[in-house]
C-alpha positions in Angstrom: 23.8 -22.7 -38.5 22.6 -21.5 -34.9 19.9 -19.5 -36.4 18.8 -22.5 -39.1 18.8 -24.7 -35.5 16.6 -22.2 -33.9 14.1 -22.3 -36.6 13.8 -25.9 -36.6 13.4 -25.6 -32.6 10.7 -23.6 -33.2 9.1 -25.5 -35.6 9.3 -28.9 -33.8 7.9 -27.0 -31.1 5.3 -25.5 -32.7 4.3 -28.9 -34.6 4.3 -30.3 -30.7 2.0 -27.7 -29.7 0.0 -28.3 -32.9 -0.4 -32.3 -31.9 -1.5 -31.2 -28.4 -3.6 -29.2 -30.1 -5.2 -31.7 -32.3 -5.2 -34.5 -29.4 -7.2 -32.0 -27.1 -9.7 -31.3 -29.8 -9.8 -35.4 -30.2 -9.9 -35.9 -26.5 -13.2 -33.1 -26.1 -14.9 -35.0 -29.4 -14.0 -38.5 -27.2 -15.6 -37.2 -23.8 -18.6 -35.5 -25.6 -19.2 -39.2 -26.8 -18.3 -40.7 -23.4 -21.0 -38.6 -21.4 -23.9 -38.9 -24.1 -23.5 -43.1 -23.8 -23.0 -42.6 -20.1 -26.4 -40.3 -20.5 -27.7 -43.1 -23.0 -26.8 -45.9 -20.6 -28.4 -44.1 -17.7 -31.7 -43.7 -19.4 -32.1 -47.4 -20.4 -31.6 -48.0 -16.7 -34.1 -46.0 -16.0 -36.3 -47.9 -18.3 -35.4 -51.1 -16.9 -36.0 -49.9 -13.1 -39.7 -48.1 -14.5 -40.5 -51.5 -15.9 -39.4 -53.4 -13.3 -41.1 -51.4 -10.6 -44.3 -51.6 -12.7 -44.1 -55.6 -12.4 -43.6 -54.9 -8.6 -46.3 -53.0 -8.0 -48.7 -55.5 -10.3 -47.5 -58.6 -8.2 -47.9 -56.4 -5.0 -51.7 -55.5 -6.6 -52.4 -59.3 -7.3 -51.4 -60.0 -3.6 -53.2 -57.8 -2.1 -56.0 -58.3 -3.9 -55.5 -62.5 -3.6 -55.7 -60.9 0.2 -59.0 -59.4 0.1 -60.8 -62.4 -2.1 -59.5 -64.6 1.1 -60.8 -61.8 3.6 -63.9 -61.8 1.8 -64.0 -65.8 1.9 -63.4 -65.8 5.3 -66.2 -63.2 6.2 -68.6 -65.7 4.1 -67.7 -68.7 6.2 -68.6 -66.9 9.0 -71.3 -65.8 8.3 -72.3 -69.4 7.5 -71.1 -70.4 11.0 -73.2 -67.7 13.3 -76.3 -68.8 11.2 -75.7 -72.5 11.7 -74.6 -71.7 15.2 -77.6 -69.5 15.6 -80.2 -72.3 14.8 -78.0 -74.8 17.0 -79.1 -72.4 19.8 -82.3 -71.7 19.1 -82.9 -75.4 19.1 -80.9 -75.4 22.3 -83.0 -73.2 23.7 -86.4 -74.4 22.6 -85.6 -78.1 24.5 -84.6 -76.0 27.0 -87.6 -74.6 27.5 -89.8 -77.5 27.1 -87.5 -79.0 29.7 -88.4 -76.3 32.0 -92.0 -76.1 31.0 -92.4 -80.0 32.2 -90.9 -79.7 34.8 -93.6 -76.7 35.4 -96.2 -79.4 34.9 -94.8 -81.8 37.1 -94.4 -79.5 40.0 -98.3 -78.3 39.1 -99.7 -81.7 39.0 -97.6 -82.7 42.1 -99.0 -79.4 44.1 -102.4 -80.7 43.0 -102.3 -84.5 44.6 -100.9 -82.5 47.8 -104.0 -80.0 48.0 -106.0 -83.2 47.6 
């Protein structure tokens, strides 16, 4: 009876070992499966950040380029403002000098009637 024990001993231990066995193998299957999704997951991330950094550097282009239509705008208007501010002085000058060139003609005429 000890020896028909035994053998069933050693088969229950050997089925145990056999079910280890077979829940490894399961287990190496299951973490195969885990790290290609993880893998999966990681590169749909990936796609999401590309995309999303290609919409950030399209709004950052738009910006920048809203920036240099403004600049550009700006440049314009002055432009418009030393040529209008130009004339402004030119006219400033011209009464300036006709101011300037009467009072010339006064001081003449009055030198005149003193040599008299």
């Amino acid at each position: 009876m000890s020896e028909s024990q035994s053998r069933y001993s050693i088969v229950a231990d050997l089925t145990n070992i056999k079910l280890s066995i077979i829940t490894a193998k399961a287990n190496l299957d299951s973490d195969v499966k885990i790290s290609k999704q993880k893998t999966q997951e990681l590169e749909e991330e990936l796609k999401d950040y590309e995309a999303s950094q290609k919409d950030e550097v399209a709004r950052i282009i738009r910006e920048k380029q809203r920036e240099v239509k403004q600049a550009e705008r700006n440049a314009k208007n002055a432009e418009e403002r030393k040529a209008s501010k130009l004339k402004a002085y030119d006219e400033k000058l011209k009464a300036i000098e006709s101011a300037l060139d009467k009072i010339q003609s006064i001081s003449d005429a009055a030198a005149k009637e003193a040599a008299h």
